[in-house]
FIKOLZA-1660 file (N, C-alpha, C; in steps of 0.1 Angstrom, whole numbers, plus 5000, padded with zeros to 4 digits):
% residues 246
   i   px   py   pz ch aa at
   1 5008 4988 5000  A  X  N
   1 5000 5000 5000  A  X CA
   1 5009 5012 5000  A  X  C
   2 5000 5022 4997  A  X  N
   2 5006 5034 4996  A  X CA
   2 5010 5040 5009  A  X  C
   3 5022 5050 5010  A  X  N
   3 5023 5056 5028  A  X CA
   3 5015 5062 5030  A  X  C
   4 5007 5073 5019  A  X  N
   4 4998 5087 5026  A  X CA
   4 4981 5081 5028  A  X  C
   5 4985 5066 5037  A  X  N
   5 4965 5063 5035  A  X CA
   5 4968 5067 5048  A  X  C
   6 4953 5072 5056  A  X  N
   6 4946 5072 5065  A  X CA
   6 4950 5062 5075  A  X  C
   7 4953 5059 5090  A  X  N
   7 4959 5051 5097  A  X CA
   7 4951 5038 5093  A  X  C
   8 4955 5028 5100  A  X  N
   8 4944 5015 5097  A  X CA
   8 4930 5013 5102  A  X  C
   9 4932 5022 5117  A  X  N
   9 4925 5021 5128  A  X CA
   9 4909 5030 5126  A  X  C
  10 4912 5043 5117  A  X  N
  10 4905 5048 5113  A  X CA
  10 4897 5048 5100  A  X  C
  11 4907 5036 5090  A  X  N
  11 4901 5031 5079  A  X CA
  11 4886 5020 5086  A  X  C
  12 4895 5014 5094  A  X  N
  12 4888 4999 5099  A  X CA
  12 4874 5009 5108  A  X  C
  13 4874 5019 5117  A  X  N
  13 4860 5021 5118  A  X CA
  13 4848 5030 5108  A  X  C
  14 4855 5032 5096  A  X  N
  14 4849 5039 5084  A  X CA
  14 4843 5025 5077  A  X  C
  15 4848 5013 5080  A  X  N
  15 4840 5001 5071  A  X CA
  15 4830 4993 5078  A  X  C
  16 4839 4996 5094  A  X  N
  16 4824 4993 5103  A  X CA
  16 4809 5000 5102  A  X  C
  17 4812 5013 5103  A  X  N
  17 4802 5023 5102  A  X CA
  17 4795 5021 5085  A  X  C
  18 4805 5023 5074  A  X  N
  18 4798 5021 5061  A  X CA
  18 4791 5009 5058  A  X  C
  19 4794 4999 5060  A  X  N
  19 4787 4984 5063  A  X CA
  19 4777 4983 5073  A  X  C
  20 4782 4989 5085  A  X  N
  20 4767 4986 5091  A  X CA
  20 4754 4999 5089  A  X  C
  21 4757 5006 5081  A  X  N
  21 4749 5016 5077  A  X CA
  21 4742 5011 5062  A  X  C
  22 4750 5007 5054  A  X  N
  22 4744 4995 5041  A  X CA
  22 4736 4989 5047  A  X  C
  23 4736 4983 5054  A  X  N
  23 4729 4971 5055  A  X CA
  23 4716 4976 5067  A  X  C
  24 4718 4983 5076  A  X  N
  24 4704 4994 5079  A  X CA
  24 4696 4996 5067  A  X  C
  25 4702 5002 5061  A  X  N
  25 4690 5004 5044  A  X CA
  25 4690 4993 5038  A  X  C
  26 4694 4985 5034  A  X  N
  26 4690 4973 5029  A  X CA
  26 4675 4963 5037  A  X  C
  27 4682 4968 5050  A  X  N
  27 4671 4958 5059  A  X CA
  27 4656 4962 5064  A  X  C
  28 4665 4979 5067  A  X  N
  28 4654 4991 5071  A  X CA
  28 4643 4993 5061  A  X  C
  29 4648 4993 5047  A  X  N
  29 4639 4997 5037  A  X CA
  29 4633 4984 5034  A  X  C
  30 4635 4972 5035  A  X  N
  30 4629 4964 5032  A  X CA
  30 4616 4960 5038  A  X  C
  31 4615 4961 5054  A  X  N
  31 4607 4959 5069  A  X CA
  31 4597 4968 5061  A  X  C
  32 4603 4981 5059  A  X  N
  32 4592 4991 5057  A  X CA
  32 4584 4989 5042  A  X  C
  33 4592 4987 5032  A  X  N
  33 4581 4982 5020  A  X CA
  33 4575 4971 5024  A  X  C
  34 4581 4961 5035  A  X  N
  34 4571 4951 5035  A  X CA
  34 4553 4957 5043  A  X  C
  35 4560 4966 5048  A  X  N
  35 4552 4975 5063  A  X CA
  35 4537 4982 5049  A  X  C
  36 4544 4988 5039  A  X  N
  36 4540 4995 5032  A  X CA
  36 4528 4990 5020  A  X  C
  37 4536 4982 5017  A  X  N
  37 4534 4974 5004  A  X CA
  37 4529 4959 5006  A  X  C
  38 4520 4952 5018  A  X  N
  38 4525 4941 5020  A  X CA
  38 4517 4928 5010  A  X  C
  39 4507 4934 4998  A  X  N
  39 4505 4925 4991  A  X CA
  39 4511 4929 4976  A  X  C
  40 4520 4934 4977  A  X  N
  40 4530 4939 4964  A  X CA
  40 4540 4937 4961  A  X  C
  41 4547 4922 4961  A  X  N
  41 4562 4920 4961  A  X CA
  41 4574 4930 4951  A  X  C
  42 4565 4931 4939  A  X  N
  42 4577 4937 4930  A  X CA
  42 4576 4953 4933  A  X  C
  43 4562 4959 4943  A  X  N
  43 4565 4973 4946  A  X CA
  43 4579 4971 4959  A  X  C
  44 4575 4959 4964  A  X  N
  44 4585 4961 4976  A  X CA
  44 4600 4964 4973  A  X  C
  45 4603 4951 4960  A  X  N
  45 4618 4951 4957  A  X CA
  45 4621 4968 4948  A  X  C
  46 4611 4976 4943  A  X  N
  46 4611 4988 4938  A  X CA
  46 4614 4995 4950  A  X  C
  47 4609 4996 4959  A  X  N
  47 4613 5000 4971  A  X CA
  47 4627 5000 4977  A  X  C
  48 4628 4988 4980  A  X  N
  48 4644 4985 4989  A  X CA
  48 4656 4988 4978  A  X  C
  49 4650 4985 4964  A  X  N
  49 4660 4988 4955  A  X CA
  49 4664 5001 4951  A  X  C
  50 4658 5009 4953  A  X  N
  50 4656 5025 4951  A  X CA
  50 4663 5030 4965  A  X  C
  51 4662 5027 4979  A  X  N
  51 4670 5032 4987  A  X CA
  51 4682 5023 4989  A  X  C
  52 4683 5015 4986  A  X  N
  52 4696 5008 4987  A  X CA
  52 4709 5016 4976  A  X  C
  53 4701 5013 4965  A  X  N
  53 4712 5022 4954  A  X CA
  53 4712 5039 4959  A  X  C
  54 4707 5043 4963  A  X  N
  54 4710 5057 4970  A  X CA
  54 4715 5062 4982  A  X  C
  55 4713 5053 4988  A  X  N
  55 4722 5057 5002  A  X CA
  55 4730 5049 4997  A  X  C
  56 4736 5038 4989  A  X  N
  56 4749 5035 4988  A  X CA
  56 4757 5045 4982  A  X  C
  57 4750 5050 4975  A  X  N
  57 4759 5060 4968  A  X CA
  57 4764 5071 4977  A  X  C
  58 4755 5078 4985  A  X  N
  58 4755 5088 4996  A  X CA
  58 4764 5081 5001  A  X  C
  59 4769 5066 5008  A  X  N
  59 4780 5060 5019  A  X CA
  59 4794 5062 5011  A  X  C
  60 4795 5059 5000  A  X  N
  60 4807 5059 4989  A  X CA
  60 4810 5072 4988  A  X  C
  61 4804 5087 4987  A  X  N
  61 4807 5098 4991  A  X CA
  61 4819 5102 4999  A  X  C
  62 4808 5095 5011  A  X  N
  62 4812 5100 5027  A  X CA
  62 4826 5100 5030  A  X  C
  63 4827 5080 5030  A  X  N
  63 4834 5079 5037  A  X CA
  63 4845 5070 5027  A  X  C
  64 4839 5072 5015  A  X  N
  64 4852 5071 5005  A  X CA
  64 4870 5070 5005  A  X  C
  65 4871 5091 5010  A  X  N
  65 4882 5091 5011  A  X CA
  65 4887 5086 5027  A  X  C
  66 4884 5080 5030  A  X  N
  66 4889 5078 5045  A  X CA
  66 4894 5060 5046  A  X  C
  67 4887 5051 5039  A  X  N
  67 4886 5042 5039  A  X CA
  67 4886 5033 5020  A  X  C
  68 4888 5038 5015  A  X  N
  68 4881 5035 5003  A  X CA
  68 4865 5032 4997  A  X  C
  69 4860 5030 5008  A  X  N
  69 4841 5024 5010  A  X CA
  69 4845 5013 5002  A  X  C
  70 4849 5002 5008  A  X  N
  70 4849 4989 5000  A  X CA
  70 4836 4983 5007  A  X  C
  71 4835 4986 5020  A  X  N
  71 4817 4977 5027  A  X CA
  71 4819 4967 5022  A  X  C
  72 4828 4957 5013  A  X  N
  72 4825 4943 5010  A  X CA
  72 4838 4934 5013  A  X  C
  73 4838 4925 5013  A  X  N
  73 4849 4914 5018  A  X CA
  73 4860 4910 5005  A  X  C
  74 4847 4909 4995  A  X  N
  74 4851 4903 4982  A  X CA
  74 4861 4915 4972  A  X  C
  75 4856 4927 4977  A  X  N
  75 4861 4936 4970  A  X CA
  75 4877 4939 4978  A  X  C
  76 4874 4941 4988  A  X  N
  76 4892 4939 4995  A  X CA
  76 4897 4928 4993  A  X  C
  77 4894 4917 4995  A  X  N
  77 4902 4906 4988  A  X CA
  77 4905 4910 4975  A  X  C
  78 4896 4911 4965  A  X  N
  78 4899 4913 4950  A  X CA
  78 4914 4928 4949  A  X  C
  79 4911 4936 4958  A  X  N
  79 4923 4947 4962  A  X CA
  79 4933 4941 4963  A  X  C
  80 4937 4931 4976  A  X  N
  80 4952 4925 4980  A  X CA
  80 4955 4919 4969  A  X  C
  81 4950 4912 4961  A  X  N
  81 4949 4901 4951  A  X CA
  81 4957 4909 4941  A  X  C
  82 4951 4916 4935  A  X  N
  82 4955 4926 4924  A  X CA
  82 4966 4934 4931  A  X  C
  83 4971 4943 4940  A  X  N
  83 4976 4947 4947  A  X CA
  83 4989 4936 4948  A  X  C
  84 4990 4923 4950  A  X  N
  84 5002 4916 4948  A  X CA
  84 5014 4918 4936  A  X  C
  85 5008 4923 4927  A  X  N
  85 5016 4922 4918  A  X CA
  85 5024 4934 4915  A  X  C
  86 5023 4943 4920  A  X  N
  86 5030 4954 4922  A  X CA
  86 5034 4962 4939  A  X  C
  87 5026 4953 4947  A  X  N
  87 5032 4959 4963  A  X CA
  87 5023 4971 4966  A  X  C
  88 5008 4972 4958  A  X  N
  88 5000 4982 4960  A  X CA
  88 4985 4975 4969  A  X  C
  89 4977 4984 4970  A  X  N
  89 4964 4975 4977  A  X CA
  89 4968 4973 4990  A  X  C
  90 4957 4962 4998  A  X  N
  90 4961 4964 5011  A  X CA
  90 4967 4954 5011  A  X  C
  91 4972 4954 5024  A  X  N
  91 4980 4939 5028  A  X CA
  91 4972 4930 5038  A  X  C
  92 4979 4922 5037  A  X  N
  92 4973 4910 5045  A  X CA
  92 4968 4911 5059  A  X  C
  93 4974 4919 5067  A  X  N
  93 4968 4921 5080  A  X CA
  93 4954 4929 5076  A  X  C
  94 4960 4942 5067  A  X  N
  94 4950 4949 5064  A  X CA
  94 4933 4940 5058  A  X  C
  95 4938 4934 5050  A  X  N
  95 4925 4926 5044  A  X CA
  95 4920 4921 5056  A  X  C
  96 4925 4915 5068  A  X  N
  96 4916 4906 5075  A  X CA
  96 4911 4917 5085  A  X  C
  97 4915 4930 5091  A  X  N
  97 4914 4941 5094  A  X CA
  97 4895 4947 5086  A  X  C
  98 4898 4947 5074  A  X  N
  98 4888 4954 5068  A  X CA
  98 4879 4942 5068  A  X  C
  99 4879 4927 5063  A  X  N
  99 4867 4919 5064  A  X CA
  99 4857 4918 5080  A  X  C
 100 4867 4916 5092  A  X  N
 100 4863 4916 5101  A  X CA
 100 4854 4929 5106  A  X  C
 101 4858 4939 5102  A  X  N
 101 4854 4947 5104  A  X CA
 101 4841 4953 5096  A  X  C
 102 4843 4951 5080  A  X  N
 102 4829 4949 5076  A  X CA
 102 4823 4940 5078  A  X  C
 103 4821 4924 5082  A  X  N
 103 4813 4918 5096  A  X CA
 103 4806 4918 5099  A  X  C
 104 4813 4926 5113  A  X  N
 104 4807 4931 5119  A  X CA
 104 4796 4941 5123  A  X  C
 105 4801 4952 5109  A  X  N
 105 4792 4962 5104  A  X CA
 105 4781 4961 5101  A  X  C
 106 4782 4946 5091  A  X  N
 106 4768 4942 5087  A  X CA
 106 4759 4935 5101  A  X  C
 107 4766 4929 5106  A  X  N
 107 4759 4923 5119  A  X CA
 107 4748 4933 5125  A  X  C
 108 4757 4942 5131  A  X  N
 108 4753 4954 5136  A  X CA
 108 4740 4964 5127  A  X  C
 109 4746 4967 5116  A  X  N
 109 4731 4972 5111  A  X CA
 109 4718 4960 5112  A  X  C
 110 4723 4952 5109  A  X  N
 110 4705 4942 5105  A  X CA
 110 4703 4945 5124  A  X  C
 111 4707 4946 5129  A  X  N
 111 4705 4948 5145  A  X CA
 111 4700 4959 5147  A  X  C
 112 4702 4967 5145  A  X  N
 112 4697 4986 5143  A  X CA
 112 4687 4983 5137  A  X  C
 113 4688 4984 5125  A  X  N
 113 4674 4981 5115  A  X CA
 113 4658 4977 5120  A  X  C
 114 4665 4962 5126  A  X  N
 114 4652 4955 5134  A  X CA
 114 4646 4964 5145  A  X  C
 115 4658 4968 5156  A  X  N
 115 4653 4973 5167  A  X CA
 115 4641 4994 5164  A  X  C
 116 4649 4996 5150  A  X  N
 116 4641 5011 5144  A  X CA
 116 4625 5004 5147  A  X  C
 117 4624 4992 5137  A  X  N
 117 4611 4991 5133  A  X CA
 117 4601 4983 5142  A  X  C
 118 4610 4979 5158  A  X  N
 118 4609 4966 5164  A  X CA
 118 4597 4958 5162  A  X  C
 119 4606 4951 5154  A  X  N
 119 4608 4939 5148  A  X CA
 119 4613 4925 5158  A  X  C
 120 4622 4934 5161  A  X  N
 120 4635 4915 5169  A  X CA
 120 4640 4915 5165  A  X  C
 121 4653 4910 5166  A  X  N
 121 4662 4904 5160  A  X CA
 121 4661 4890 5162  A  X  C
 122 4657 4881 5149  A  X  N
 122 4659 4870 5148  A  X CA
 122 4661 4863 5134  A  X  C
 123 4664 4853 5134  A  X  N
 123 4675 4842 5126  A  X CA
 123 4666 4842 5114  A  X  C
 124 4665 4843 5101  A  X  N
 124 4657 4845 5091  A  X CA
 124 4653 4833 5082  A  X  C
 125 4644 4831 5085  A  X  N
 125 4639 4818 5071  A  X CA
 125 4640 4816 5058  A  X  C
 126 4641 4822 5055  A  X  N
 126 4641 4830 5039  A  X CA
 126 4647 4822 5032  A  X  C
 127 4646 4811 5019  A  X  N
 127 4656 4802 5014  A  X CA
 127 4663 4807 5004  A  X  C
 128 4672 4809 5002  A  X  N
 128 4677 4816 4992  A  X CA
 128 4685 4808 4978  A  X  C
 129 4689 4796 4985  A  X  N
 129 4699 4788 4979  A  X CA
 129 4695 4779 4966  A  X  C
 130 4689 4784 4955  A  X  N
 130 4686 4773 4943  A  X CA
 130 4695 4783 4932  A  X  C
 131 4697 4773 4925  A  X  N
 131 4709 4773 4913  A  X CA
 131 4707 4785 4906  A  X  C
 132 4695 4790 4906  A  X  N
 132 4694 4804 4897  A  X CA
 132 4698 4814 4910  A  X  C
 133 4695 4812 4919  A  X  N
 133 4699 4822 4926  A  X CA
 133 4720 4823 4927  A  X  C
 134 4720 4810 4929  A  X  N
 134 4738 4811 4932  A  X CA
 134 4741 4818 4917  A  X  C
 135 4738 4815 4905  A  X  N
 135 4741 4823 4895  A  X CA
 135 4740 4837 4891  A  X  C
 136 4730 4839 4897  A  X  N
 136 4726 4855 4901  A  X CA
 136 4738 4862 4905  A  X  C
 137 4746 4853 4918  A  X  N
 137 4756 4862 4927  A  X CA
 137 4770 4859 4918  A  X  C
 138 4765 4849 4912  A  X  N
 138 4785 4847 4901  A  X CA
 138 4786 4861 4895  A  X  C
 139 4770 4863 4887  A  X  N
 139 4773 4875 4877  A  X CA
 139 4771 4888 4884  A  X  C
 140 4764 4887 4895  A  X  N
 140 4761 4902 4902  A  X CA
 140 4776 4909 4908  A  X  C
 141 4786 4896 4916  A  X  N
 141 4797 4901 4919  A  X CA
 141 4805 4901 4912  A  X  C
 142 4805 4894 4898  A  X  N
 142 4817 4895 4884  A  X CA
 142 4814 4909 4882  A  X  C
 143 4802 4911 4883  A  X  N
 143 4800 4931 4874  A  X CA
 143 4806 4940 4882  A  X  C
 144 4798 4933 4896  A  X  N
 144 4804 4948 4905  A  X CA
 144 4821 4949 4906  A  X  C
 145 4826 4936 4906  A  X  N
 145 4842 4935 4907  A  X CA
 145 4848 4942 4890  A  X  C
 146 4845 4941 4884  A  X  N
 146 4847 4949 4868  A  X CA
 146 4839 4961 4868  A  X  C
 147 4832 4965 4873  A  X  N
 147 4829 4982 4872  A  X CA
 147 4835 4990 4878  A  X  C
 148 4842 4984 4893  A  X  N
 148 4847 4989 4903  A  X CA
 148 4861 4990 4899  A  X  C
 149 4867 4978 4895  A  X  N
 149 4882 4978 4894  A  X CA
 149 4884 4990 4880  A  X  C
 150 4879 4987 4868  A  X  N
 150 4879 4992 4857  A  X CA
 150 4877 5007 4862  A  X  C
 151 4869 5016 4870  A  X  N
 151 4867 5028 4873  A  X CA
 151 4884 5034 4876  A  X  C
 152 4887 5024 4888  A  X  N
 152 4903 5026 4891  A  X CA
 152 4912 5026 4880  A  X  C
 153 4913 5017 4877  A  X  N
 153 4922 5015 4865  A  X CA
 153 4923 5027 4850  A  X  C
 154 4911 5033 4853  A  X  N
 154 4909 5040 4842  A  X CA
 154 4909 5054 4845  A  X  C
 155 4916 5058 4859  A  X  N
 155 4913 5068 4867  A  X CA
 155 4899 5075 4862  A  X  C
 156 4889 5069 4864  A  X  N
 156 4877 5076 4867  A  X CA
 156 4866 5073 4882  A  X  C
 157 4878 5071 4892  A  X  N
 157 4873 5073 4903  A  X CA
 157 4862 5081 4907  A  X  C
 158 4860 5092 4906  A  X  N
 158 4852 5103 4909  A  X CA
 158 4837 5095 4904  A  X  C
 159 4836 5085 4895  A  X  N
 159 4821 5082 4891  A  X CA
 159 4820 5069 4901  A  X  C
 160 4826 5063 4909  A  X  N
 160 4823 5054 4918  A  X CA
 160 4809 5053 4926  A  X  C
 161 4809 5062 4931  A  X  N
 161 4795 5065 4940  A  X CA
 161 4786 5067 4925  A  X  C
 162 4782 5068 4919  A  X  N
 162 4766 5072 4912  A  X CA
 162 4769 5059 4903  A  X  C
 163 4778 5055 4904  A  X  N
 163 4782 5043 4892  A  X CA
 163 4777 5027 4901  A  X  C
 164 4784 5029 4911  A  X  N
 164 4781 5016 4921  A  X CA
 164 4768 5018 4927  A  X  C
 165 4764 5028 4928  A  X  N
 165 4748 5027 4932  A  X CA
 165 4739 5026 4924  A  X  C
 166 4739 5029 4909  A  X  N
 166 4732 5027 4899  A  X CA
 166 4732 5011 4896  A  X  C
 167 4744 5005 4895  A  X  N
 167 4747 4989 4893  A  X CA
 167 4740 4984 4901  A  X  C
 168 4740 4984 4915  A  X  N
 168 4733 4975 4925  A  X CA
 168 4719 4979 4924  A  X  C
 169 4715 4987 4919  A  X  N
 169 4699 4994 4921  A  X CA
 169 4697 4984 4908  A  X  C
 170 4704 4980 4899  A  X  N
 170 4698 4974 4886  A  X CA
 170 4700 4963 4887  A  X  C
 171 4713 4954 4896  A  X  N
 171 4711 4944 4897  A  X CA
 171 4699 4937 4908  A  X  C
 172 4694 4944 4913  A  X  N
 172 4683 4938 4919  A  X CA
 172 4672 4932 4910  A  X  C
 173 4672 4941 4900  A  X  N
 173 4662 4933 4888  A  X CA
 173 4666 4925 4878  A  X  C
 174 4678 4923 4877  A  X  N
 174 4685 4914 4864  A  X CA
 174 4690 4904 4864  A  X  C
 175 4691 4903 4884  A  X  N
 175 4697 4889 4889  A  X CA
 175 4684 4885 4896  A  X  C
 176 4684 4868 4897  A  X  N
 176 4675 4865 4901  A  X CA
 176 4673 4866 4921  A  X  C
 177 4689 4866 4927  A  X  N
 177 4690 4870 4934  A  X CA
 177 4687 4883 4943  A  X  C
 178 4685 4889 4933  A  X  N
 178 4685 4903 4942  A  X CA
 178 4702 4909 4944  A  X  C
 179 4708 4903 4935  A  X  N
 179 4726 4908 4940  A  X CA
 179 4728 4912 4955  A  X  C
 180 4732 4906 4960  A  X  N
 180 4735 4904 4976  A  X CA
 180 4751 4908 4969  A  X  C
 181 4758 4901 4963  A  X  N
 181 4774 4905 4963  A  X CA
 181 4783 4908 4971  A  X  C
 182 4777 4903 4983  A  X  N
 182 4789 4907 4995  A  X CA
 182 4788 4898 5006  A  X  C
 183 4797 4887 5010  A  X  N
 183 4796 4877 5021  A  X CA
 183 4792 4888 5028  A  X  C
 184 4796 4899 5035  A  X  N
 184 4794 4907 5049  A  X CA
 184 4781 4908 5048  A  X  C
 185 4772 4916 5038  A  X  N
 185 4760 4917 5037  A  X CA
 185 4756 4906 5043  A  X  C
 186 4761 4897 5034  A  X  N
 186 4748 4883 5032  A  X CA
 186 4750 4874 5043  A  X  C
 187 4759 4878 5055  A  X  N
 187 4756 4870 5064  A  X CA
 187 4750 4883 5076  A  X  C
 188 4751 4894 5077  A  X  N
 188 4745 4905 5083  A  X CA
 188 4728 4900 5080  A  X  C
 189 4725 4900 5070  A  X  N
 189 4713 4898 5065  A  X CA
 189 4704 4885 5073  A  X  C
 190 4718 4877 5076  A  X  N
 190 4705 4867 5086  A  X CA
 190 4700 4865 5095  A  X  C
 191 4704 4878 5101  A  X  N
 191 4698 4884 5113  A  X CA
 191 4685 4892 5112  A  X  C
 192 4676 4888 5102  A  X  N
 192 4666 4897 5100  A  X CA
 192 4653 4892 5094  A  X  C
 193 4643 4879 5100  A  X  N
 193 4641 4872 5094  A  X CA
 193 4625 4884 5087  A  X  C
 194 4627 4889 5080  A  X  N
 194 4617 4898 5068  A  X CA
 194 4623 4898 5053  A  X  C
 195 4618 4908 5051  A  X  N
 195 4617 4904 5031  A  X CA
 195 4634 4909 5025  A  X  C
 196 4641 4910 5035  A  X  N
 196 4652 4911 5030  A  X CA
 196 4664 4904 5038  A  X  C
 197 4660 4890 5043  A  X  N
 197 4666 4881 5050  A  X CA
 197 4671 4870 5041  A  X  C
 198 4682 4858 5046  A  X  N
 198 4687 4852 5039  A  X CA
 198 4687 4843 5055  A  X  C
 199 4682 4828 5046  A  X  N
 199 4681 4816 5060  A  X CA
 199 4701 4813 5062  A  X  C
 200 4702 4808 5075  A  X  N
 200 4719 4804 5076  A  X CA
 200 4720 4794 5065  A  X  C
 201 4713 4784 5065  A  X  N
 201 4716 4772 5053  A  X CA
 201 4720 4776 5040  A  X  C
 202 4713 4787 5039  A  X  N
 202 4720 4793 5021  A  X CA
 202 4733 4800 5020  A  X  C
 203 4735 4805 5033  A  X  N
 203 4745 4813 5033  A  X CA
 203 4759 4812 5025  A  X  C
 204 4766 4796 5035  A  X  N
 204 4776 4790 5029  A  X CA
 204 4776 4794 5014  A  X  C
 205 4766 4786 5004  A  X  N
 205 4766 4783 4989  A  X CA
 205 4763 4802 4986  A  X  C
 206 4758 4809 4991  A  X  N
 206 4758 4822 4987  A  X CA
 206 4772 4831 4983  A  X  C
 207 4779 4830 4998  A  X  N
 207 4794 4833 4994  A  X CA
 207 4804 4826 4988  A  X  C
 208 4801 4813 4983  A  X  N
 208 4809 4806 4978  A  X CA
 208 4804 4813 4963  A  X  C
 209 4793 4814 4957  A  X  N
 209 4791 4818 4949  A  X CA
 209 4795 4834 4943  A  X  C
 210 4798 4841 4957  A  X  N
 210 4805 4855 4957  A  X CA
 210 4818 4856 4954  A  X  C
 211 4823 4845 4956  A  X  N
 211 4841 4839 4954  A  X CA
 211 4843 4835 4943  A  X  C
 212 4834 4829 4937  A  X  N
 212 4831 4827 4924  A  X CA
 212 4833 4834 4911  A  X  C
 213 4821 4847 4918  A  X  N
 213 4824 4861 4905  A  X CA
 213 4831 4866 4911  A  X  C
 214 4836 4864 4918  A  X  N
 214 4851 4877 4919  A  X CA
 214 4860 4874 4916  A  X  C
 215 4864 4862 4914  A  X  N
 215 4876 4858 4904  A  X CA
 215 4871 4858 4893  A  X  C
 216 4858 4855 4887  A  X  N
 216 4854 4860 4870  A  X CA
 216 4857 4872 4870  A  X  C
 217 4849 4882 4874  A  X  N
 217 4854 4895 4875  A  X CA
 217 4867 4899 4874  A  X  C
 218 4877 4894 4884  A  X  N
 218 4892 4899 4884  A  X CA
 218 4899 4894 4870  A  X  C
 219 4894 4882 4867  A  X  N
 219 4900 4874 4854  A  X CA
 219 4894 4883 4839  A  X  C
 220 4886 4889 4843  A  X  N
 220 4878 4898 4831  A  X CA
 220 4890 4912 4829  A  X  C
 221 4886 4913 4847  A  X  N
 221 4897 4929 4845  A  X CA
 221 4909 4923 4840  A  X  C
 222 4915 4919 4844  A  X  N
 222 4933 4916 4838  A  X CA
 222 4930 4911 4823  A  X  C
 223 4921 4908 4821  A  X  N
 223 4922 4907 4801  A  X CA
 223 4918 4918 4794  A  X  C
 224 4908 4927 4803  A  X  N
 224 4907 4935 4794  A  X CA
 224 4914 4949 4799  A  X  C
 225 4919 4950 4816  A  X  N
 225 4931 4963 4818  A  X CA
 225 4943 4954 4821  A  X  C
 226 4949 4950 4815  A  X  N
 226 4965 4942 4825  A  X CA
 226 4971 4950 4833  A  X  C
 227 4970 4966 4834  A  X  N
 227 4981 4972 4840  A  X CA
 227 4971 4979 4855  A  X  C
 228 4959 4973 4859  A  X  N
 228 4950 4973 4866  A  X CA
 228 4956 4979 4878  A  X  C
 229 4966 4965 4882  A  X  N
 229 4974 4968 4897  A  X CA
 229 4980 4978 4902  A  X  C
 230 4981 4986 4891  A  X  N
 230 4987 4996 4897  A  X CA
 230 4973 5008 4901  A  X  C
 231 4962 5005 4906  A  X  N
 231 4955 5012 4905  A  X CA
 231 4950 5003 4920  A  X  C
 232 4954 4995 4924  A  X  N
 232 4946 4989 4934  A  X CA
 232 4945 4999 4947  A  X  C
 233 4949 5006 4951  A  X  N
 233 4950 5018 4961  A  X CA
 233 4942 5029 4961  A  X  C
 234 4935 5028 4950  A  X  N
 234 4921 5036 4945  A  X CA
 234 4909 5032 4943  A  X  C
 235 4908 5021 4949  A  X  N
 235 4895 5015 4953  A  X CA
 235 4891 5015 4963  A  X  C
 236 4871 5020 4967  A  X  N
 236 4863 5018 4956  A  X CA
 236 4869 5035 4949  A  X  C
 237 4872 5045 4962  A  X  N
 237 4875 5059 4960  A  X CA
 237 4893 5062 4962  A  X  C
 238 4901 5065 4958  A  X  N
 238 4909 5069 4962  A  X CA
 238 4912 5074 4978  A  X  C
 239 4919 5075 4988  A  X  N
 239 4918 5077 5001  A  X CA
 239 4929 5076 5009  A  X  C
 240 4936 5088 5006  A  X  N
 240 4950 5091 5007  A  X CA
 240 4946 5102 5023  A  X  C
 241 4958 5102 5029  A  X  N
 241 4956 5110 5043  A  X CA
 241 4954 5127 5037  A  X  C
 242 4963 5127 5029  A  X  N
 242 4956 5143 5023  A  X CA
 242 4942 5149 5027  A  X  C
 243 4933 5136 5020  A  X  N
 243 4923 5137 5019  A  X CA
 243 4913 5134 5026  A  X  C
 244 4919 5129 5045  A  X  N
 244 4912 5129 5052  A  X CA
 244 4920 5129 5064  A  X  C
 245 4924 5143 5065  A  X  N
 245 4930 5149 5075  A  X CA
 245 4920 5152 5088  A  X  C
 246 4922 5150 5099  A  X  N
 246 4914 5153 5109  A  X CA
 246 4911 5167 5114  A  X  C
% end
């Protein structure tokens, strides 16, 4: 990684906070379309999908330069990965630093979420796991890993936030899944048993399926940018101490 990032300590509570505030709106807006909407499934997923892509975009803003807004596990993995090849991206303590900590994040929002709407917090039924759905998440996380990387690589950082919020707002309708694309999410999420829950039994095959497109995705980016790696340090935003001085 680069010297001028933001300590680690300060990155690692920008992915807690960004993650568990994702997943507040993911979960938050869902309770409530279900609240809203409750004999209207596709107004609901219009619903959760419309505030999800917008406050993600609003979190990618925020807290961008301080942390990169990676909120995903798969996406910092896909960083170190790419980042090997030149001594850029994060490093290994760091990766396990940022997953843990997005996590957690997600944990914690479907916990908030529930307790706004009280609801409970409890274990979610919700089956998620049939073969169109695991394929849903190969291509939902191949895209997001090639929109994201490709933005870096092509210095067009600055369109991250309206770019990654518009993708997830579309992949909710084009995957059968609903694009979850993030172990953190998708195990945060099973703490929520309403219309935006995921049962534990699916979980496993869900993020296996996240691991999946992320190496399609990374195998996409290096054929179509080879010189990628040197861009790993500007994912999802650039987030140099410059730029988040206290």
């Amino acid at each position: 990684m680069t010297t001028n990032q933001p300590p680690l300590w300060r990155r690692a509570i920008a992915e807690v906070l960004g993650t568990s505030l994702l997943v507040m709106i993911v979960v938050g807006s869902g309770i409530m379309a279900q609240q809203l909407s409750p004999n209207d499934t596709g107004l609901q997923l219009l619903q959760n999908s419309t505030a999800t892509a917008l406050g993600l975009t609003v979190l990618i803003l925020v807290l961008g330069p301080v942390s990169g807004a990676h909120f995903n596990p798969v996406v910092s993995l896909v960083d170190w990965a790419l980042g090997r090849r030149k001594s850029t991206g994060l490093t290994l303590p760091e990766l396990g630093t940022y997953v843990v900590a997005q996590t957690l994040g997600a944990i914690s929002g479907s916990v908030v979420a529930n307790a706004m709407f009280e609801v409970g917090t409890s274990i979610s039924g919700k089956d998620r796991a049939s073969s169109g759905h695991l394929l849903g998440e190969v291509v939902a996380t191949a895209g997001l890993i090639l929109l994201i990387f490709t933005l870096a690589a092509t210095k067009r950082g600055a369109l991250a936030a309206p770019a990654v919020g518009a993708y997830i707002g579309a992949a909710y309708w084009f995957t059968s899944s609903t694009s979850f694309a993030n172990p953190a999410v998708t195990i945060g999420r099973i703490f929520s048993d309403t219309f935006a829950g995921i049962a534990p039994a699916s979980v496993p095959a869900f993020v296996l399926a996240q691991l999946v497109g992320a190496a399609t995705g990374l195998g996409l980016l290096l054929l179509l940018f080879p010189s990628a790696a040197s861009a790993a340090d500007d994912v999802v935003l650039p987030h140099g101490a410059d730029t988040a001085k206290s």
